[in-house]
C-alpha positions in Angstrom: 8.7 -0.7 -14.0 5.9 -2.8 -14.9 5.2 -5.7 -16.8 1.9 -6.7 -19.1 -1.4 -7.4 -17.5 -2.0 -9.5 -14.2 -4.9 -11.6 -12.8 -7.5 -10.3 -10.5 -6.2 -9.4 -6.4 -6.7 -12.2 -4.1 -8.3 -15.0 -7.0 -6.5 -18.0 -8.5 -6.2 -18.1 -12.2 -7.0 -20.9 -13.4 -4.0 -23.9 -14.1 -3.8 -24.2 -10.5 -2.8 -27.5 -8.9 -3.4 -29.1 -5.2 -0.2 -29.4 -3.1 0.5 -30.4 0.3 3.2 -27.8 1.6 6.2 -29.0 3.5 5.2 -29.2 7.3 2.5 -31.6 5.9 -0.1 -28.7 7.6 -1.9 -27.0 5.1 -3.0 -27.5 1.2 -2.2 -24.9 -1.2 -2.6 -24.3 -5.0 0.3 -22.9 -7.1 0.5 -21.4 -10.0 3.6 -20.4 -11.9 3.6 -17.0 -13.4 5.1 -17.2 -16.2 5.8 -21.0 -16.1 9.9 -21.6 -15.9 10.1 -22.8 -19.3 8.8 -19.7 -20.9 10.7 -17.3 -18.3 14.2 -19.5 -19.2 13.0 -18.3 -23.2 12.3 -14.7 -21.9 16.5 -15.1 -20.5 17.7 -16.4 -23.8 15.6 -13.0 -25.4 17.7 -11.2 -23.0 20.8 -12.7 -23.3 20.7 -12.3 -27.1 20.1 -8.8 -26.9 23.3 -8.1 -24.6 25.4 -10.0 -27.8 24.0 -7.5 -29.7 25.2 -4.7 -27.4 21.8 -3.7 -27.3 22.0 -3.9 -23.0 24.4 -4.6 -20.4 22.6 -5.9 -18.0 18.5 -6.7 -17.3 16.8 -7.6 -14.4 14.3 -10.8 -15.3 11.8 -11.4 -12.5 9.1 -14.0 -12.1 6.0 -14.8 -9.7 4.3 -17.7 -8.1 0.8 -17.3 -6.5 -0.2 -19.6 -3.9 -3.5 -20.1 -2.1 -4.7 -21.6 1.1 -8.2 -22.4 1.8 -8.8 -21.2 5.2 -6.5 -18.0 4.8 -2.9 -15.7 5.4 -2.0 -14.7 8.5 0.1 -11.9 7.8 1.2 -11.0 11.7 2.5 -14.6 11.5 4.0 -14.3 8.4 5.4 -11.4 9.4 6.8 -13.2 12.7 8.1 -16.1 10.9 10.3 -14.2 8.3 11.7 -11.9 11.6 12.7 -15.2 13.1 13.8 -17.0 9.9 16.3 -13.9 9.3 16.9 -11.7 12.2 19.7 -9.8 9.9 16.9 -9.2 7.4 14.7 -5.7 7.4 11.1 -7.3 7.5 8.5 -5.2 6.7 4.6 -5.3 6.3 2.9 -2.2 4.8 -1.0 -2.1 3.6 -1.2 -1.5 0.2 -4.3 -2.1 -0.5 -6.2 0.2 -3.4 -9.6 1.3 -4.1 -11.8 -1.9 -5.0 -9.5 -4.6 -3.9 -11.9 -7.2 -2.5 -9.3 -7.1 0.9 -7.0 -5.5 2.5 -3.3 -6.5 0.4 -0.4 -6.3 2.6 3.2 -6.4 0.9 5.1 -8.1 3.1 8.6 -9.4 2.6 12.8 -9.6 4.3 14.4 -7.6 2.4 18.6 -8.4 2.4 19.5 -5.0 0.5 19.9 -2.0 2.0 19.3 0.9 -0.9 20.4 3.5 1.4 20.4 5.2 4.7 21.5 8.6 6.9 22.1 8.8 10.2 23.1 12.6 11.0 26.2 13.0 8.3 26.8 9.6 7.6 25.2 8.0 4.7 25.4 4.3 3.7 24.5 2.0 0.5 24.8 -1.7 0.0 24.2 -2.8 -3.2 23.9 -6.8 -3.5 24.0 -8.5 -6.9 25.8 -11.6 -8.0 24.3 -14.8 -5.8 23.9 -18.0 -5.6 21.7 -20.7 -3.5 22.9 -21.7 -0.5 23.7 -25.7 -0.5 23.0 -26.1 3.1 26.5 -28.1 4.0 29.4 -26.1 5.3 31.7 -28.2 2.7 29.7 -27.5 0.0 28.6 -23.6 1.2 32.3 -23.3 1.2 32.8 -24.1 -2.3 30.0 -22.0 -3.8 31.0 -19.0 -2.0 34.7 -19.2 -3.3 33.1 -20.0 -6.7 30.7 -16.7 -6.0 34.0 -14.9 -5.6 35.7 -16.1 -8.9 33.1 -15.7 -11.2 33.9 -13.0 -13.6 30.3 -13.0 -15.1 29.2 -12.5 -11.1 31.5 -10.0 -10.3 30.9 -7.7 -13.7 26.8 -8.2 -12.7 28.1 -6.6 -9.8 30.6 -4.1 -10.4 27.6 -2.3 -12.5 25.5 -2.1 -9.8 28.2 -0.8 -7.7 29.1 1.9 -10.2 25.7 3.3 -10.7 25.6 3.2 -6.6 28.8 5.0 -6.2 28.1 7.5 -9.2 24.8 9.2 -7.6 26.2 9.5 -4.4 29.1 11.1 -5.4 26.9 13.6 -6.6 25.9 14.2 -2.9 28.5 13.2 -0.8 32.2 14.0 0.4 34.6 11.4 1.7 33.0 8.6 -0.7 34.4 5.1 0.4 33.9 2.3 -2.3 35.5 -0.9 -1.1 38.1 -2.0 -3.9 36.4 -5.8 -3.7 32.9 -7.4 -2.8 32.6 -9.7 0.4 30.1 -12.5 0.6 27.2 -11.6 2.7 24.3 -15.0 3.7 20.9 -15.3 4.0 19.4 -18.6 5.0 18.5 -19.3 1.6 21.0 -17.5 -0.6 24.8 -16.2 -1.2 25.5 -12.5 -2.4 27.8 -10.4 -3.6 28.0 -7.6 -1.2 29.5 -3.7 -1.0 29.3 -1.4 1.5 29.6 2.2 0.5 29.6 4.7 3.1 29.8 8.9 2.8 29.1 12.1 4.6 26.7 15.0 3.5 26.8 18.5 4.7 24.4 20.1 7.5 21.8 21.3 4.3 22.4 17.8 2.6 19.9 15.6 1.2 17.3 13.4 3.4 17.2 9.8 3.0 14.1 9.7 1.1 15.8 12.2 -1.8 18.9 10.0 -1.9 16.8 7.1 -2.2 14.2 8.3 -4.9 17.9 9.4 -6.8 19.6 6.3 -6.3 16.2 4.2 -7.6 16.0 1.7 -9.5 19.4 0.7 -9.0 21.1 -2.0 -11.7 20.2 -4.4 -9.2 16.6 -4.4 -9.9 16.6 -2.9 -13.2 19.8 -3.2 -15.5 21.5 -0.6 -17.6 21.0 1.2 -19.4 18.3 2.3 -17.5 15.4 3.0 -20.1 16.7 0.2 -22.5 16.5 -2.4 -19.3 13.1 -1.0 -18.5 11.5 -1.1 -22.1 13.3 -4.9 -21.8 11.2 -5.9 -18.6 8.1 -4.6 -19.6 8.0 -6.4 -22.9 9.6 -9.8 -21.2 7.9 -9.8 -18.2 4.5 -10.9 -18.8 3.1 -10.2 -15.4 2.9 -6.5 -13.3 5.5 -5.9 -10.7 3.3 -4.2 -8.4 5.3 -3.7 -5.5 8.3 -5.6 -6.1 11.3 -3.8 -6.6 10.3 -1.0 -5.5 11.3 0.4 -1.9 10.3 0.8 1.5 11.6 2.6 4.2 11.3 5.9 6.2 12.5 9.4 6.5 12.2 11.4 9.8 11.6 15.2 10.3 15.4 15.9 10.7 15.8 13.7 7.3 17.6 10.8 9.0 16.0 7.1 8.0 16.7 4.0 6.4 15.5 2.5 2.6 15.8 -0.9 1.6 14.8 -2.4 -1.6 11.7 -5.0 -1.6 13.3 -8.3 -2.7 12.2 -11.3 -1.2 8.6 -10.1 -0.7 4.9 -10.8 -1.3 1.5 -9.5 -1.9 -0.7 -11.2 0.2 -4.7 -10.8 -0.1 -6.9 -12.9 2.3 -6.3 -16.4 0.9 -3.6 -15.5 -1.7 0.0 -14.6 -1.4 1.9 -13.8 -5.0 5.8 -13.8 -4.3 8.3 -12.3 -6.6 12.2 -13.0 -7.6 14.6 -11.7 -9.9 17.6 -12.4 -11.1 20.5 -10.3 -12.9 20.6 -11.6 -16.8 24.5 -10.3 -18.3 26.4 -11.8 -20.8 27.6 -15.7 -20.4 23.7 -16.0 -18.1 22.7 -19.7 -18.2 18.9 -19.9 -18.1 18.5 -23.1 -16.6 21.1 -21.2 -13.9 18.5 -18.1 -13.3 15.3 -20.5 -13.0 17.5 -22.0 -10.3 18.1 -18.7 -9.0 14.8 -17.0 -9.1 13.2 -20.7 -7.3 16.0 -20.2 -4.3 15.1 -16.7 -4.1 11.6 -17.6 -3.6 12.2 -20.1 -0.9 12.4 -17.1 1.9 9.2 -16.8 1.5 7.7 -20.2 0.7 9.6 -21.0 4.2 7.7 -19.1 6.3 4.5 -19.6 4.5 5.1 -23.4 5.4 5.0 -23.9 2.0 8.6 -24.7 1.1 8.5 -27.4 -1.7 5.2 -25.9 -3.5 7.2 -24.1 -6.2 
């Protein structure tokens, strides 16, 4: 699931512009990639293409790049998004290829579990349908009942669900799929949220299998599956990478846990790029997923001490 072309690992394409980030402790240059005017277009491409039946649903995503003069610390990067979220599954892993210039780290705090199996019991939780969190109790109040209404949030949803439920029914026995979504919270976002739970037999499948079946869920692609793909590589006008992708591990007795990489970055001595998505259906407002896609980012801008940049 890749996009067109990208800019060099761990340099700053040019456009850049100086910012102060929002402890006041650091400058940083930011660069939007793609800028939000020409990703809101990319939603409208998208959205026109569901009217003509051609998708249901298409996962958009977008990337900022940031740079600070004197360096990333990625163990406190890492220590900042574990305290920022302690319900998150933070992760750091070294992906760093042949040639890079320095070791890349994709690091991120990941809210979605894709799937896991302890012994017999296997659980998914698929998340899709959100919306920023407003930061008042009042007002958090409202936007979560308003999450709950929303027929064009809860269709997003039920797709994802569907897809999650189908392959591992294929797997499992005693499959529980709750009838409704809860609300689950980050501190920066609202999401739909379902919990689906079943058992495999003593010869069943280890986690890594059921994830590599389950991926890419709707939730990070779209459905169809090959149409949404085709869709984000000729929208998307920047590579992936790592994004979307998963992370996790499987033991020797094929117990483990996988969760999807939202709410990540790849970070290269001075650079960090961070990556968010957002789930384009019919009756998608683009002005709406901008809006989504900037919350999305804040995780990380938060820890980076750089909310405010982008």
């Amino acid at each position: 699931m890749t996009g067109k072309g990208t800019t060099a690992k761990g340099m700053l394409p040019s456009g850049g512009r100086p910012v102060v980030s929002s402890d006041g402790t650091a400058d940083w240059s930011v660069v939007a990639l793609p800028e939000p005017a020409v990703y809101a277009d990319s939603v409208r491409q998208a959205v026109d293409l569901i009217g003509d039946g051609e998708l249901a649903k298409v996962v958009l995503a977008r990337a900022v790049e940031l740079t600070h003069p004197q360096g990333i610390s990625v163990p406190l990067l890492l220590k900042r998004l574990a305290g920022g979220d302690p319900a998150a599954h933070v992760f750091a892993v070294d992906v760093s290829a042949p040639g890079d210039p320095a070791l890349r780290s994709l690091v991120g705090a990941s809210p979605e579990l894709l799937v896991s199996r302890r012994g017999a019991v296997v659980t998914a939780n698929p998340l899709a349908g959100s919306r920023p969190r407003a930061g008042d109790p009042v007002r958090d109040g409202r936007v979560v009942a308003e999450l709950l209404a929303s027929e064009k949030d809860r269709s997003e949803h039920a797709l994802v669900v569907a897809q999650v439920a189908g392959v591992l029914g294929r797997y499992c026995s005693g499959l529980d799929v709750p009838a409704e979504p809860e609300v689950v919270g980050t501190p920066t976002m609202w999401h739909l949220s379902t919990r689906i739970s079943g058992r495999v037999g003593e010869d069943g499948p280890s986690s890594l299998e059921l994830a590599e079946a389950l991926h890419p869920t709707p939730a990070v692609c779209g459905v169809p599956l090959d149409r949404a793909r085709d869709t984000i590589a000729r929208l998307e006008p920047e590579d992936r990478g790592y994004y979307a992708g998963l992370v996790g591990w499987t033991g020797l007795d094929g117990d483990g846990e996988w969760v999807v990489t939202i709410r990540c970055a790849e970070v290269s001595d001075r650079t960090a790029r961070l990556f968010a998505g957002a789930g384009i259906v019919a009756g998608s407002e683009p002005e709406a997923e901008v809006a989504e896609t900037s919350a999305k980012f804040r995780t990380l801008l938060r820890a980076l001490g750089a909310e405010g940049v982008a």
